[in-house]
N, C-alpha and C positions, 0 to 999 in steps of 0.2 A: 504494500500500500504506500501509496505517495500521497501524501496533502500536503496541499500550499495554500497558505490565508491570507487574501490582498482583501483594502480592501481602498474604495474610490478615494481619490485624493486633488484636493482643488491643484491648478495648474502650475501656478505659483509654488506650492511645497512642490513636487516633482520637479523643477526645473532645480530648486535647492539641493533637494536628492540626488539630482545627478552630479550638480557641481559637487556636492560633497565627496561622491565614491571616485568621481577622477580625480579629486586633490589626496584623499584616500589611497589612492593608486600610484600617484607620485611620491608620495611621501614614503608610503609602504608600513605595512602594519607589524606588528611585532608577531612572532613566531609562539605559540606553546607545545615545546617537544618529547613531550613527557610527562608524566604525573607529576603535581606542583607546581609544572611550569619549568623543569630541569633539574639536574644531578644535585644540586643542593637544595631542592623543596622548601623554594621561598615562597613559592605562594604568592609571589608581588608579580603586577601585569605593570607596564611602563604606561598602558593605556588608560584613559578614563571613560568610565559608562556612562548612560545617559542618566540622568536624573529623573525621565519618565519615559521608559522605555515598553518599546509594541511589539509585538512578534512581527516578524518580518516571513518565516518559512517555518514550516513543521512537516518533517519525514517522519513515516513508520516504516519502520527500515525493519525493524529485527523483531525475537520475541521477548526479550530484557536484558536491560543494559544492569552492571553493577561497576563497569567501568567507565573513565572518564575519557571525553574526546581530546584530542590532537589536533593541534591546527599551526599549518605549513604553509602558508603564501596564500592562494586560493582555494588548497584543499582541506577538509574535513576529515579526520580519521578515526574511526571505530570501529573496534571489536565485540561482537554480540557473542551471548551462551550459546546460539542457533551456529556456531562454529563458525563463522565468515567474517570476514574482516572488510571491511568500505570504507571506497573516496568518495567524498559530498563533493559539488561543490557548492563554497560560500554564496554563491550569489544568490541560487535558487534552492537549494538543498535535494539537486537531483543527482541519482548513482553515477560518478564517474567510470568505476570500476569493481568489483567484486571479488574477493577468493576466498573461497571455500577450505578450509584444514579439516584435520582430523579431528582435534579434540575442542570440548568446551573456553570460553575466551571470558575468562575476570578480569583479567588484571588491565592495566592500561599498556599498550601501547609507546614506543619512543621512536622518535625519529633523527637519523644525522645522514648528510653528506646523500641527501636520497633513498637513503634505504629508511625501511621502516622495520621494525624488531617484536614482536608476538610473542608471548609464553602461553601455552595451552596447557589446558588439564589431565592429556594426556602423556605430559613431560616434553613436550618437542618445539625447542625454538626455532620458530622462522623469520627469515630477512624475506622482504618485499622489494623492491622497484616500485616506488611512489610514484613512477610516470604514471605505470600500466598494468600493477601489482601483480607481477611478474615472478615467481619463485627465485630467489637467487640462491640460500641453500639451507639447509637445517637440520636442524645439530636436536639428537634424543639425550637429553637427561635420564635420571632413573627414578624422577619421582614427578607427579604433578607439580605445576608450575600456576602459583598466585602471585607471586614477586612482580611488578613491575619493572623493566627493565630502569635504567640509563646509559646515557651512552657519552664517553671521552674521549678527543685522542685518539677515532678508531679502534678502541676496545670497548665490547658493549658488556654489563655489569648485570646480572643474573642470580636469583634466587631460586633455589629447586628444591623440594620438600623431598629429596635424597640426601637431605641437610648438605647440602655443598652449595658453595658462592661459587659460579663460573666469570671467568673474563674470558670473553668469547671475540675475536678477530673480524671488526664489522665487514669486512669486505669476503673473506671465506668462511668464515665459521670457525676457525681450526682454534680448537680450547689453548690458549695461553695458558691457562693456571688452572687448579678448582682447589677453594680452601674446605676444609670438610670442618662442620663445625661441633661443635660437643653438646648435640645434643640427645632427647633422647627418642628411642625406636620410630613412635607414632611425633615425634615434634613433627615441626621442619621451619624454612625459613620463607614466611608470610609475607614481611615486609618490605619493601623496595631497599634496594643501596641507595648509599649518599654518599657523595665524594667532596674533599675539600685537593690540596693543590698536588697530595700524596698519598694520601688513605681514601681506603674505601669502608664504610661504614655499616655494619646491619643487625638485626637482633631478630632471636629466636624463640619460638614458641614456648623454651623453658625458661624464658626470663632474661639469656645471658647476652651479651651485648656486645660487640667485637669489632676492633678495628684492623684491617689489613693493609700493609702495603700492596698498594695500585700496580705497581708494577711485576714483582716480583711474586704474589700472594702468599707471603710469609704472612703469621700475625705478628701482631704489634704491642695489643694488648687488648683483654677483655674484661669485664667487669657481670656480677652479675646484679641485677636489676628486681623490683619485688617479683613480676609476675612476666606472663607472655607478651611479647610486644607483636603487638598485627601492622603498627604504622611507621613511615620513616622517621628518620632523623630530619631535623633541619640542620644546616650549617651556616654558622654566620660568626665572623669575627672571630674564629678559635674556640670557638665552645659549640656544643652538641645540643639541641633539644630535642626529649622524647617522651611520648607517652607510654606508661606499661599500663594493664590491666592489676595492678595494684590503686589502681586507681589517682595515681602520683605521674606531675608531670615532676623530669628531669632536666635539668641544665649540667653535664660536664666538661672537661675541658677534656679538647681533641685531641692535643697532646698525650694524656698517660690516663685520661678516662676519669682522672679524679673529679668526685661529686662537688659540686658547689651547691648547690642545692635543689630542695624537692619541694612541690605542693600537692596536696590532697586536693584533687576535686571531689564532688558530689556520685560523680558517673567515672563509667571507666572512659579515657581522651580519646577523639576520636582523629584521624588523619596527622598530616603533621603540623608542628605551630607554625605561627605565621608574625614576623616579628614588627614593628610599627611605632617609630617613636617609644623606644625605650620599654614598651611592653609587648609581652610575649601572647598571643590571640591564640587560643585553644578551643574547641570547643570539647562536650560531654554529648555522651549517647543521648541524654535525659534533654539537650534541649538548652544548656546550659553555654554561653558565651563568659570566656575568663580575658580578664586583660589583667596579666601578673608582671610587676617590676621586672624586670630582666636582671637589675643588679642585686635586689633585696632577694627576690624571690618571695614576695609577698603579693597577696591579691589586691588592686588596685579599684578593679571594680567586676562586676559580672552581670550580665543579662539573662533573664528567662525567654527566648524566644519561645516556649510554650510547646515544642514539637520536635520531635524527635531528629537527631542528625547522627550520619554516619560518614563524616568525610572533613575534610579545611576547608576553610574560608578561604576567598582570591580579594585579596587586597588590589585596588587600581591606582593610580599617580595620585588620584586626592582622598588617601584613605580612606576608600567608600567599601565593605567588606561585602563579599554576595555569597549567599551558601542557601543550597537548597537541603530542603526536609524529606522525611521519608512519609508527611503528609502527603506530600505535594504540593509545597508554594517554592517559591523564589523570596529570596529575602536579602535587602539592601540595608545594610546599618552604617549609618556613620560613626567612625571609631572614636573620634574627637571628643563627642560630644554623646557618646552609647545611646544615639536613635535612629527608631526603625523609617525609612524616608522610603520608601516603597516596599511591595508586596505582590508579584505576581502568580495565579495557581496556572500548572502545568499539568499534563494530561494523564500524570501517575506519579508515585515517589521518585523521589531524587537521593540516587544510592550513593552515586560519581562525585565526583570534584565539577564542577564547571570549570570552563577554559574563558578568559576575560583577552580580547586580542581590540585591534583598531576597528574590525570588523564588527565588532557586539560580543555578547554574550553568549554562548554557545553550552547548552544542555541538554543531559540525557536522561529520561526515566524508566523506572521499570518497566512499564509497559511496552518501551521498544521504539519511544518518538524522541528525534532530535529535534532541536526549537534553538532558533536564532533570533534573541529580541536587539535589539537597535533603539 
């Protein structure tokens, strides 16, 4: 199924419209190549949303999304559980291209240099041809695959629940490294890598939390943490934030892991923090928005958005935070000032990250519909 929702518009906005998307197009819009927005899961878009913004296009592309989209120049990229991966494209949200795998598709999606990178449920990473999504080649792990990739420096960075981190070679596939981690039988590793300018970063369903050299995949050092971690790190400035399922978020230093400190939220954290003038933005299962000191490690303030969330908030240039529910709205907070300044509902929960580019807002819900609002 394909829907698209126009709807009449006096002549005058259309003639704006257009100027907009060809200054839009010389300018060029920012890229989001991965979950977070890239290797360090900052969560910040360089672009700013609209202050009241309209759906422009809505695909039913799939049968549910639980991953977040990609967005590459003019294309769209998502991976559905219906096992197929697709190009939108931005303008109208119709199928560039399709390809079909083997296995189930959770996790997000990363793209460099043209390729695009996939972890399935069936343990099997594949690279695409973002032209024409074209198999390039793909590498069998020995365990399902929920890890979101990232990708550096043509090595793409992999979690596989045969508990091994892979650095995988973007252009052949051919495993550089696999660190295997200490965890245990039924763990594995859930959460995406983070990379800072040397380590690669991940944590394990038993709690424990590890940093390896990037190049080499030695470790470095690990620390263990209250509980399972499902989400990334963020990196920023030398220090590490993380959520476990102890219900504590974390700040350590990147260097040797040591703690600086922890907060309790209410819920267990969900997705990665997102940092913002000196406070650290986290959200809770329960619904719960945190803005904690990033130097004290104390809570600053917090919001009830009243609904349930399972993902980060996407920060834009004028600290405007959007994160969808598993109600299903869309929600715009001003961080500045902790208020809700818009509210849109979308055609099912919102499981994904939303992607925040030049182009709009770009989300996905369970039901299996993409929606670009402007």
């Amino acid at each position: 199924m394909h829907l698209q929702i126009r709807k009449s518009r006096p002549i005058g906005y259309l003639f704006s419209l257009c100027l907009f998307m060809v200054l839009l197009s010389e300018a060029g819009a920012a890229d989001w190549s991965a979950l977070n927005g890239g290797a360090q899961h900052l969560s910040r878009s360089s672009d700013a949303i609209s202050l009241n913004p309209e759906i422009v296009w809505q695909a039913g592309i799939a049968r549910r999304f639980y991953a977040s989209p990609v967005v590459i120049g003019e294309q769209v990229f998502v991976a559905a559980r219906g096992k197929r991966i697709k190009s939108l494209n931005i303008k109208d949200g119709s199928i560039a291209w399709e390809r079909a795998v083997k296995g189930m598709l959770s996790a997000t999606p990363a793209v460099s240099e043209n390729i695009l990178i996939a972890g399935a449920k069936d343990g099997v990473v594949t690279a695409l041809n973002i032209l024409d999504g074209k198999i390039i080649w793909q590498v069998k792990t020995g365990g399902k695959i929920l890890s979101s990739p990232v990708i550096r420096g043509g090595t793409v960075f992999i979690g596989s629940n045969d508990l091994h981190l892979y650095a995988l070679d973007l252009s052949t596939g051919k495993v550089r490294w696999r660190y295997l981690a200490n965890d245990y039988k039924y763990g594995g590793l859930y959460a995406s890598p983070s990379l800072d300018d040397k380590r690669v970063f991940i944590g394990g369903k038993n709690g424990r939390f590890y940093a390896i050299d990037a190049k080499t995949g030695k470790p470095v050092w690990g620390v263990a943490l209250g509980s399972s971690i499902y989400g990334a790190a963020t990196v920023s400035e030398g220090r590490l934030y993380i959520g476990s399922y102890d219900r504590n978020l974390y700040a350590l230093q990147a260097e040797d892991g040591k703690e600086i400190w922890r907060v309790e939220l209410d819920d267990w954290p969900q997705g990665a923090p997102v940092l913002f003038k000196g406070k650290v933005i986290i959200a809770s299962r329960s619904g719960i928005l945190y803005g904690i000191d990033a130097e004290k490690g104390s809570v600053s303030w917090r919001m009830d958005l009243e609904e349930g969330l399972r993902h980060s908030p996407v920060v834009d240039s004028n600290g405007i935070a959007v994160i969808g529910t598993v109600e299903g709205r869309l929600l715009a907070i001003d961080l500045q000032k902790q208020e809700l300044i818009w509210a849109r509902e979308m055609e099912g929960g919102v499981f994904g990250q939303v992607a925040v580019t030049g182009h709009g807002i770009i989300a996905m819900t369970l039901d299996g519909v993409v929606t670009l609002l402007r």
